[in-house]
N, C-alpha and C positions, 0 to 999 in steps of 0.2 A: 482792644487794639485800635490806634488812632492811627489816621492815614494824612499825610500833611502834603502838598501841593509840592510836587514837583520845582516847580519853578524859586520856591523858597532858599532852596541851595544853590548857591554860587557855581559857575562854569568851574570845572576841576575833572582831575585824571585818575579817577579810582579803577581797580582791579577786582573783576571776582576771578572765585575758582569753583569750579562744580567738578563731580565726579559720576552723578548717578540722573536718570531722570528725572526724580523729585526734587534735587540738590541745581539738576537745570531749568525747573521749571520754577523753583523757588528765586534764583538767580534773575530771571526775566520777569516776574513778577514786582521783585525788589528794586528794580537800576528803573522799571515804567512807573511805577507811586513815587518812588524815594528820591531818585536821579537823573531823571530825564537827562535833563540840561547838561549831566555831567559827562565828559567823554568816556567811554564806560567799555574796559578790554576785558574779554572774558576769555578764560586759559577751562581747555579741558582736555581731559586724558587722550591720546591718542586710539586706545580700543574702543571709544565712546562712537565710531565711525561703523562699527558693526550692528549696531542697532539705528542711528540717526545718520545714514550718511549723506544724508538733506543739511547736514551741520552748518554748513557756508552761508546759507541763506538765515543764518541770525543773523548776519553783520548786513547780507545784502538785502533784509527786509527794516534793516535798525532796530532790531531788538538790542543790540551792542554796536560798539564802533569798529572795532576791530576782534577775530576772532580767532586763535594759535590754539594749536594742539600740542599738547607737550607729551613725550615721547616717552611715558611709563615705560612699554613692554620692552624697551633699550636699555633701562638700568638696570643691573643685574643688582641682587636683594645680596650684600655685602657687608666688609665695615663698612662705620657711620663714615670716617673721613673721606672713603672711596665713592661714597654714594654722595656725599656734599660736591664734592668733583662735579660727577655726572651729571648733580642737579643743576650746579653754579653755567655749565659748559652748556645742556641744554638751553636753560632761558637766556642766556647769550644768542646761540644761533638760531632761534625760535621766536624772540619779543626783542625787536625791535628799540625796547625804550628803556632807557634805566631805572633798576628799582626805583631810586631815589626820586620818581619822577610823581610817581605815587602818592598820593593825598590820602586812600582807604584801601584799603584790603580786604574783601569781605570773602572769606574762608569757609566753604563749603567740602566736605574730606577732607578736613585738616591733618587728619593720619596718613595722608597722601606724603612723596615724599617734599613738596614743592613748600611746603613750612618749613623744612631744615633752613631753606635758603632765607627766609625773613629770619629766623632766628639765628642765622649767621649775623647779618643785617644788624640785629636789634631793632625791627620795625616792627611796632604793634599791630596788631591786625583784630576784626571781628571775627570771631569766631561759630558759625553756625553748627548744631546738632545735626549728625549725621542723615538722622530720617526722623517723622515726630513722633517723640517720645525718648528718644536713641538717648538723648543727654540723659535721663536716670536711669541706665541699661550698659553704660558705658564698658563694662566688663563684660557684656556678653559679643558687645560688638572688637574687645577685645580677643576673646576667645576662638570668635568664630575665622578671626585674620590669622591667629596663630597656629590654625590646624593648617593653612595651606604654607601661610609665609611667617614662618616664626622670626625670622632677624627681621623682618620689614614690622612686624606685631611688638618687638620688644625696644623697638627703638622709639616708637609711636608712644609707645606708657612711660617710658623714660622720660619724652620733653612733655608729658600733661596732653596730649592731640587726641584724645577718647573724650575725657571729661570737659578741658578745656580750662584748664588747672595751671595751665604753662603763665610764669608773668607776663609776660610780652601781650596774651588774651585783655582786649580792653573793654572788650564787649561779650557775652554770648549770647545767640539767638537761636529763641525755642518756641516748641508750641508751651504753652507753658501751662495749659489746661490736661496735657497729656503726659507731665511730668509724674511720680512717686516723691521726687526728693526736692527740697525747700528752694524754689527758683522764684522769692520774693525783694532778693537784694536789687539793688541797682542797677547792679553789674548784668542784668539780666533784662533781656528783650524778648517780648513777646512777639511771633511774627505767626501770625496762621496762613497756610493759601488758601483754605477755605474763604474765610474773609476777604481776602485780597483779590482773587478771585470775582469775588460778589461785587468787591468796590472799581472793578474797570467798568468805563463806560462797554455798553455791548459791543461796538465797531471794535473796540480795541479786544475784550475777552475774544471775540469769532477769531479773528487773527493769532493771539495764543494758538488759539485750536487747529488752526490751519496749519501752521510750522509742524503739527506732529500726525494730522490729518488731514486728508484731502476735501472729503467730504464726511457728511453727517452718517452715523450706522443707523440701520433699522433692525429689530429684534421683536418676535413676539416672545421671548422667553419673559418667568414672572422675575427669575433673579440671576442676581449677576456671584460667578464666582471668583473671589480673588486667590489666585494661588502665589505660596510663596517657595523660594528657591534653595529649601530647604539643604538640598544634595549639592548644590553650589559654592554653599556657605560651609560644607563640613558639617554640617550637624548631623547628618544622618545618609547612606547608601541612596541611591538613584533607587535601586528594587524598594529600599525601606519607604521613600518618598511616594513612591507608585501604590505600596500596597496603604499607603494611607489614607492616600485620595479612592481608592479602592472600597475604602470602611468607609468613605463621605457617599460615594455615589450607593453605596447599599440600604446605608444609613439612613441619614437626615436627610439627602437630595432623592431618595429616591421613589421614582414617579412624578419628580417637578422638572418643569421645562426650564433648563438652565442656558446660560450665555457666560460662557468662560471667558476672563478677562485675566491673562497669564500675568506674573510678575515680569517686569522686563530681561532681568537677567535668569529665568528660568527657564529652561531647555526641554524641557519636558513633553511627549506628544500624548495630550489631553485626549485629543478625537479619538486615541485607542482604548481609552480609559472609559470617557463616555462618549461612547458612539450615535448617542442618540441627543446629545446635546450643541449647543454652536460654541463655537471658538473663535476667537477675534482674532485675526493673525497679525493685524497691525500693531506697532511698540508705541505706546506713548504712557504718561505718567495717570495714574489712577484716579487724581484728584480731578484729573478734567470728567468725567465718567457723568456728572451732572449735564454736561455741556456741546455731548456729543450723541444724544441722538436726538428721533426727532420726537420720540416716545421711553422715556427713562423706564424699564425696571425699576420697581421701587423696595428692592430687599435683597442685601451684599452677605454673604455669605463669607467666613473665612477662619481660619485656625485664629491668628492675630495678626493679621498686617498691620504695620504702620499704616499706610493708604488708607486705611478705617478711620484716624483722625481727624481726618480733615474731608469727611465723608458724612458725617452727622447729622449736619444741618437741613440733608439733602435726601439722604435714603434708611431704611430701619436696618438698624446694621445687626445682625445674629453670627455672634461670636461662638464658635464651636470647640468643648473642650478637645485638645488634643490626649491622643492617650501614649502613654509612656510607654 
């Protein structure tokens, strides 16, 4: 992956959209290498306030120029035509500026509902993979929407917003090292944050770090564990999720000094599980985990996170079979 100077592209009004912490820290990485110059609106979900409600200070640190929350948990999961309303009515009284004013769209949850509205539009947009890897998983990240929100899940596979299969997609952006399926066409952007990451000058990566931490962590633990939000996504009961991590702490963690590193949307209380291990209470995206103490653990523990892709270059990552 080649990183080209900021300053190469012409003053212009592009648009992201993120939905998740990797999908925001992917977004901020991309507009500081790719867009500086460009006036750069970033649209994120209004629940995204429950985990980051530091939010405001993207725009009043300039990481973006302007920064709107668009009001998901208000549209109710309907018909398509009823939910284009809602969507067309939100970004009205929320963004300030007309689609048409837009020069890129760079699409991060594009199964979100805020795509209906560009493909009313007919305005292409880049298309980014959910989380890395997601683009050859597409069906599971399928699956996993349609246990909770089935008309919000079938309307999403209807316009191509999993794979990225919709014509209006002009671009898609992947890790493309963490793919299964043939992401060698054109049509295809490689984007790692690992890399991306490595290629900020330091002053500017510390500041990444600082939007989602205050300060540096300390740990004497030897590894860190990633847990994933298993019971959130439908896949499996909260009790089922407990007694798994349960078989981990018996298992393969036990007897090692661990530092638990929760997935952000996972709810789960770790310290009852392992009581003798540390827990990070603070939310922030996994890939910074290199960046944030002042002594790294050097071995990531985990069923399969995404967050392990873009983890490699940096820690011995021990992938644990999950059992069925």
């Amino acid at each position: 992956m080649k990183f080209t100077s900021a300053s190469a592209h012409k003053a212009s009004m592009i648009l992201y959209h993120a939905v998740s912490s990797y999908q925001l820290l992917e977004a901020m990485l991309h507009r500081m290498l790719y867009h500086e110059t460009a006036r750069a609106v970033l649209l994120l979900p209004d629940f995204i306030t429950r985990k980051y409600p530091q939010y405001q200070k993207l725009a009043a640190k300039h990481f973006f120029d302007e920064v709107y929350l668009f009001p998901y948990l208000h549209i109710p999961h309907r018909e398509e035509k009823k939910i284009l309303e809602d969507v067309s009515q939100c970004y009205r009284q929320r963004v300030p500026h007309d689609i048409s004013e837009f020069s890129d769209f760079f699409i991060a949850g594009a199964h979100f509902y805020f795509s209906l509205y560009l493909i009313e539009h007919r305005l292409p947009f880049v298309f980014w993979e959910d989380a890395a890897g997601m683009l050859s998983r597409s069906k599971e990240l399928y699956e996993a929407l349609r246990v909770n929100f089935p008309i919000h899940a079938e309307i999403a596979q209807k316009h191509g917003l999993f794979d990225g299969s919709n014509p209006l997609v002009r671009r898609i952006v992947c890790l493309k090292k963490a793919q299964t399926k043939d992401v060698s066409g054109e049509k295809y952007e490689d984007f790692s944050v690992e890399r991306a990451l490595q290629a900020l000058p330091p002053g500017k990566r510390k500041k990444v770090c600082r939007f989602f931490l205050k300060r540096r962590l300390h740990t004497k633990a030897e590894g860190i564990l990633l847990t994933q939000h298993f019971s959130n996504l439908g896949m499996m009961s909260e009790e089922d999720q407990k007694k798994l991590y349960e078989g981990l702490r018996d298992g393969v963690l036990r007897g090692k000094r661990i530092l638990i590193k929760r997935h952000p949307d996972d709810t789960l209380d770790y310290s009852k599980i392992f009581p003798q291990a540390e827990v990070i209470r603070q939310t922030f995206p996994s890939e910074l985990l290199p960046y944030v103490f002042r002594k790294p653990p050097n071995t990531i523990y985990t069923f399969d996170s995404t967050g392990c892709e873009n983890l490699g270059e940096q820690f011995h990552i021990l992938k644990i079979r999950r059992q069925s």
